[in-house]
VODRENTI-776911 format. One record per residue (C-alpha): x, y, z; chain; residue in one letter; residue number from 1. Coordinates in steps of 0.001 Angstrom, whole numbers. Layout:
<pts>
<<X; Y; Z>; 'A'; 'a'; NUM>
...
</pts>
This chain:
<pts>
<<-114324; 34684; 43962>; 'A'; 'x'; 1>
<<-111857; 32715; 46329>; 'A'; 'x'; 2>
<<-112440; 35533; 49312>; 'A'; 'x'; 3>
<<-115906; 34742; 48918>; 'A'; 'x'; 4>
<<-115419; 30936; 48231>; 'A'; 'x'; 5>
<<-113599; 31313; 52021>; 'A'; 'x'; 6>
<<-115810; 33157; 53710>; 'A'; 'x'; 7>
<<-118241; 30197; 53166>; 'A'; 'x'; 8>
<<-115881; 27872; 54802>; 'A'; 'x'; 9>
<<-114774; 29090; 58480>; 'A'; 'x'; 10>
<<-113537; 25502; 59317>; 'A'; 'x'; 11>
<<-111166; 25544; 56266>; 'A'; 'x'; 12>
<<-109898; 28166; 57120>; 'A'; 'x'; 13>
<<-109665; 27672; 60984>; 'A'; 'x'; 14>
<<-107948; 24157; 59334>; 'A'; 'x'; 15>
<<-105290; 25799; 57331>; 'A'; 'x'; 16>
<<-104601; 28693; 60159>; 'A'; 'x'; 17>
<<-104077; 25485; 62920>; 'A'; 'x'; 18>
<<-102001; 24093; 60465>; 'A'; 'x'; 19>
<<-99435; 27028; 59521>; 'A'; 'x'; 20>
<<-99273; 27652; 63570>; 'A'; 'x'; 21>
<<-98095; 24399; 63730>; 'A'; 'x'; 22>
<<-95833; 24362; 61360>; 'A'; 'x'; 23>
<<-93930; 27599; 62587>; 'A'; 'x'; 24>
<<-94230; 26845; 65818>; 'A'; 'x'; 25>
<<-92491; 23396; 65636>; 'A'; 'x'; 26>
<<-89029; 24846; 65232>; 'A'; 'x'; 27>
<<-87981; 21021; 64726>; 'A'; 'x'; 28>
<<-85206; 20220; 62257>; 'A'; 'x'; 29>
<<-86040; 19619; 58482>; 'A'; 'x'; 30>
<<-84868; 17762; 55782>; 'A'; 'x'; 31>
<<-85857; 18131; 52118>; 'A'; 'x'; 32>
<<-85227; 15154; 49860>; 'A'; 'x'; 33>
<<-85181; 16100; 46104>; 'A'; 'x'; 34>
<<-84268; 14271; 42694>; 'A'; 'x'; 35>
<<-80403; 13739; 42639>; 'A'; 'x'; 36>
<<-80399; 15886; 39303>; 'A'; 'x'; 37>
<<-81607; 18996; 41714>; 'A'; 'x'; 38>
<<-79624; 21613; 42926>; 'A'; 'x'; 39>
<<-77831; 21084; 46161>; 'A'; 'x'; 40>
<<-78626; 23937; 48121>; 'A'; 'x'; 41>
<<-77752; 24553; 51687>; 'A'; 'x'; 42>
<<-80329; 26427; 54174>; 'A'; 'x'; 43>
<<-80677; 27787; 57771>; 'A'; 'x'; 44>
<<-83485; 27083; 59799>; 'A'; 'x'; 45>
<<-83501; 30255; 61836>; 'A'; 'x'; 46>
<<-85010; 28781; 64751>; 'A'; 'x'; 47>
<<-82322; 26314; 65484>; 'A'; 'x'; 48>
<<-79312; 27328; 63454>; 'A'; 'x'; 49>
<<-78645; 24241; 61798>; 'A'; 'x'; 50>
<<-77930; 23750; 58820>; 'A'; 'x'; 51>
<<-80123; 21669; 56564>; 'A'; 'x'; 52>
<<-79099; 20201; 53307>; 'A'; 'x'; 53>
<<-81771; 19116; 50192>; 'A'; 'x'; 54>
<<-79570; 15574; 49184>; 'A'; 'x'; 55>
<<-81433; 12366; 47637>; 'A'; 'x'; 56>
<<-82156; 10295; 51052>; 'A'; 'x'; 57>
<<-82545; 6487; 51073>; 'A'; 'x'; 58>
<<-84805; 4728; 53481>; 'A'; 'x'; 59>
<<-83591; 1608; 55359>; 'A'; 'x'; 60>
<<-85707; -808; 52973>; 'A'; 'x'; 61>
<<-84152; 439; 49849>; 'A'; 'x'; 62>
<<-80517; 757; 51727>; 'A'; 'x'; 63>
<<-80681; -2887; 52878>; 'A'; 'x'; 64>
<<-81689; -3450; 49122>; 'A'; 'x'; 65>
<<-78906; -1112; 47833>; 'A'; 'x'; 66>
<<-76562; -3006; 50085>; 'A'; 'x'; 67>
<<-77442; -6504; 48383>; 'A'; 'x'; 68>
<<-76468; -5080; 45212>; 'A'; 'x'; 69>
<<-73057; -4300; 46112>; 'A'; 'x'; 70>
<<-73576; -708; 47117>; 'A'; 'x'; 71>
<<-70595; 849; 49807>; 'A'; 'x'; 72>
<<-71486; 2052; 53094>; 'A'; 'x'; 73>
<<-70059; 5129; 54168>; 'A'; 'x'; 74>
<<-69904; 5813; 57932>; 'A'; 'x'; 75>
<<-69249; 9521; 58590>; 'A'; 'x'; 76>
<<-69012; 10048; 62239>; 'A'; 'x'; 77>
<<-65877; 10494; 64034>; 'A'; 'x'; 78>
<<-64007; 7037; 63628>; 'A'; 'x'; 79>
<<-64077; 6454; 67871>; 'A'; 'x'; 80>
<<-68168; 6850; 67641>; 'A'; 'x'; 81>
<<-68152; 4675; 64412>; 'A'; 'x'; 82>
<<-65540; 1756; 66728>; 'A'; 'x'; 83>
<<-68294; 1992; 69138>; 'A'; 'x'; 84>
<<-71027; 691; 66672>; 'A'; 'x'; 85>
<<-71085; 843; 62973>; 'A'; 'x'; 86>
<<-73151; -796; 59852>; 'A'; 'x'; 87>
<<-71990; -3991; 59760>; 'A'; 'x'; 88>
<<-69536; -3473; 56346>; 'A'; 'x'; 89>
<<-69549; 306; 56845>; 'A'; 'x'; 90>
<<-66033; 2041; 55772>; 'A'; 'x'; 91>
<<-65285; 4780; 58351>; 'A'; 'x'; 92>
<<-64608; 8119; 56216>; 'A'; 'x'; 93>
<<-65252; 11285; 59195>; 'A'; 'x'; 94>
<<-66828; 14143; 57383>; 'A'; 'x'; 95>
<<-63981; 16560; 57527>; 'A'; 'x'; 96>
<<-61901; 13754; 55457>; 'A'; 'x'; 97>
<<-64286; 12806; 53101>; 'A'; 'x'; 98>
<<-65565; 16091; 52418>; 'A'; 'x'; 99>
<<-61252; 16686; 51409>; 'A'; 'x'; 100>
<<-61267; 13977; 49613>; 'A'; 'x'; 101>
<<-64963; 13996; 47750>; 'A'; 'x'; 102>
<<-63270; 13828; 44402>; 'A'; 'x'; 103>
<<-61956; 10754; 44980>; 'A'; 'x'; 104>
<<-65349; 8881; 44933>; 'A'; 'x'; 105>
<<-66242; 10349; 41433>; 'A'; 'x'; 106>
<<-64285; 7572; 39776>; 'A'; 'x'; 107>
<<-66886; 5187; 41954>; 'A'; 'x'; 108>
<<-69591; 6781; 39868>; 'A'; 'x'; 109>
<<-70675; 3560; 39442>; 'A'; 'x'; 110>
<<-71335; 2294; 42347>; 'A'; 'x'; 111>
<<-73862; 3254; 44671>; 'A'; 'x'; 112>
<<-73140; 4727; 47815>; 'A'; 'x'; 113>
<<-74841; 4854; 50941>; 'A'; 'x'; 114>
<<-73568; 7958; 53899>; 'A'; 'x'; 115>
<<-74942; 7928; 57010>; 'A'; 'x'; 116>
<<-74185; 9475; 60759>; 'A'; 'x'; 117>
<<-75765; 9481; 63519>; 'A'; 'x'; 118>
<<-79788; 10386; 63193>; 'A'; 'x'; 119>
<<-79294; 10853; 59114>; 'A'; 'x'; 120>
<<-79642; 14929; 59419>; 'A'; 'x'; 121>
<<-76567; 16466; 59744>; 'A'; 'x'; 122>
<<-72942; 15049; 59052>; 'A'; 'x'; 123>
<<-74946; 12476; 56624>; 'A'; 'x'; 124>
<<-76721; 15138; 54419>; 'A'; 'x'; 125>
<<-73633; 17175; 54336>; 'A'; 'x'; 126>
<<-71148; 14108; 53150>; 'A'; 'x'; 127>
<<-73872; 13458; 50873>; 'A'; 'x'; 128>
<<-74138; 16628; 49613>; 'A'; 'x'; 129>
<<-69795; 16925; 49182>; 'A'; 'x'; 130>
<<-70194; 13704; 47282>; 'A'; 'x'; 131>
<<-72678; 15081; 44938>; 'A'; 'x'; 132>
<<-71107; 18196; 44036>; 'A'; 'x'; 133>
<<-68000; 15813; 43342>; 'A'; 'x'; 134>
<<-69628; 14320; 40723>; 'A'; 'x'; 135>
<<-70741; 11129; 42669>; 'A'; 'x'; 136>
<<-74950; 11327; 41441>; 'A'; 'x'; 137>
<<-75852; 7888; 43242>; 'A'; 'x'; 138>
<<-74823; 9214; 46964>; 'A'; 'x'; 139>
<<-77483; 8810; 48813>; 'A'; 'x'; 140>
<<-78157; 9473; 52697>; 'A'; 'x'; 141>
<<-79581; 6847; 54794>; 'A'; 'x'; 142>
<<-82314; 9369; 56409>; 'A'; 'x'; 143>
<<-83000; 7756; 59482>; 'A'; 'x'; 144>
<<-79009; 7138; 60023>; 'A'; 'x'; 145>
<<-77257; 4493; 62579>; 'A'; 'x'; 146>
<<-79650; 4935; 65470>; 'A'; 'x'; 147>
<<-82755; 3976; 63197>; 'A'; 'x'; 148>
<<-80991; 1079; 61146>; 'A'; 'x'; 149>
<<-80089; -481; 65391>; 'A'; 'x'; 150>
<<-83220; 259; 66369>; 'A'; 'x'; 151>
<<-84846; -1636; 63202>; 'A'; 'x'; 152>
<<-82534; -4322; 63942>; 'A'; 'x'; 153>
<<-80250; -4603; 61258>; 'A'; 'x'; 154>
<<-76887; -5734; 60970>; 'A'; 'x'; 155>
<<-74402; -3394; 63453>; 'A'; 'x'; 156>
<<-71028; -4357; 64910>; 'A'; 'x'; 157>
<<-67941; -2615; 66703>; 'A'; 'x'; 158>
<<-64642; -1829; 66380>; 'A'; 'x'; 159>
<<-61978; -416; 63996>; 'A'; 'x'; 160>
<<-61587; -1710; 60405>; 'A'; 'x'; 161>
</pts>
C-alpha cells in the first residue's frame, strides 16, 4: 500500500532522496538539545570526529532572561581567552577544572546556571553535560556561545576577575 502510495508520487520521493543527500553530505557539526530529565549521552560524528553532547541548551533571549533572575554565568574557555573577552559577570571556571570540580555546583541546585565557550558546541556542551551528571539539573548551555551573545550585542568585557 505505501510502495504503491510512492510510486504515485516521484517528486516526494525525489524530495525526501535530495533531502537525506543533504543531510549526509553536510558533515557539519550537530547538536541535539533534549529535556534536562534525558539521558546525557555522548556521540561521534564520524565525519569530523568531534564529539557531540545531547545537554538542555539556552538561547540568548532566555539567557539574558535567566541572567535577570539571578542565574550564574559560567565561562569555560581557557581563563587567557576568557581575559580577552568574557560575559559581562561571567565566572571563569576552564573545562578541565570544572569538570574536577562538577560536584561542587550540586549544592547550587538552586540556582540556574548558564556554561558557555566559544561557539556553544564543544567545551560548553561538555561542562554542561559534567554539571548534569553532578546533579546540577538547571545547567544549561548558551548554544550560540560568546561569539553569538558579541555579535548580538550584549553585554561583554575583558580582563581577569
Amino acid at each position: 500500500m505505501v510502495v504503491a502510495y510512492l510510486q504515485r508520487q516521484p517528486k516526494l520521493i525525489l524530495g525526501l532522496l535530495i533531502v537525506g543527500l543533504l543531510v549526509w553530505m553536510s558533515g557539519t557539526q550537530m547538536t541535539q538539545t533534549t529535556p534536562t530529565s534525558a539521558p546525557v549521552t555522548p556521540f561521534m560524528v564520524p565525519e569530523t570526529k568531534v564529539k557531540v553532547f545531547a545537554v538542555p541548551e539556552i538561547s540568548i533571549i532566555d539567557a539574558l532572561a535567566a541572567i535577570a533572575r539571578g542565574a550564574v554565568v559560567i565561562d569555560v574557555r581557557d581563563r587567557d581567552v576568557y581575559e580577552k573577552g568574557h560575559i559581562e559577570g561571567a565566572v571563569s571556571v576552564p573545562l578541565e577544572e570544572l569538570k574536577r570540580q562538577a560536584g561542587d555546583y550540586a549544592a547550587l541546585d538552586e540556582q540556574e546556571l548558564v556554561i558557555y565557550c566559544g561557539e556553544g558546541s564543544r567545551l560548553g556542551p561538555e561542562g554542561t553535560r559534567a554539571l548534569i551528571e553532578a546533579g546540577h539539573s538547571s545547567a544549561k548551555n548558551l548554544a550560540a556561545g560568546y561569539s553569538g551573545w558579541k555579535a548580538a550585542g550584549h553585554p561583554v568585557t575583558s580582563g581577569a576577575k
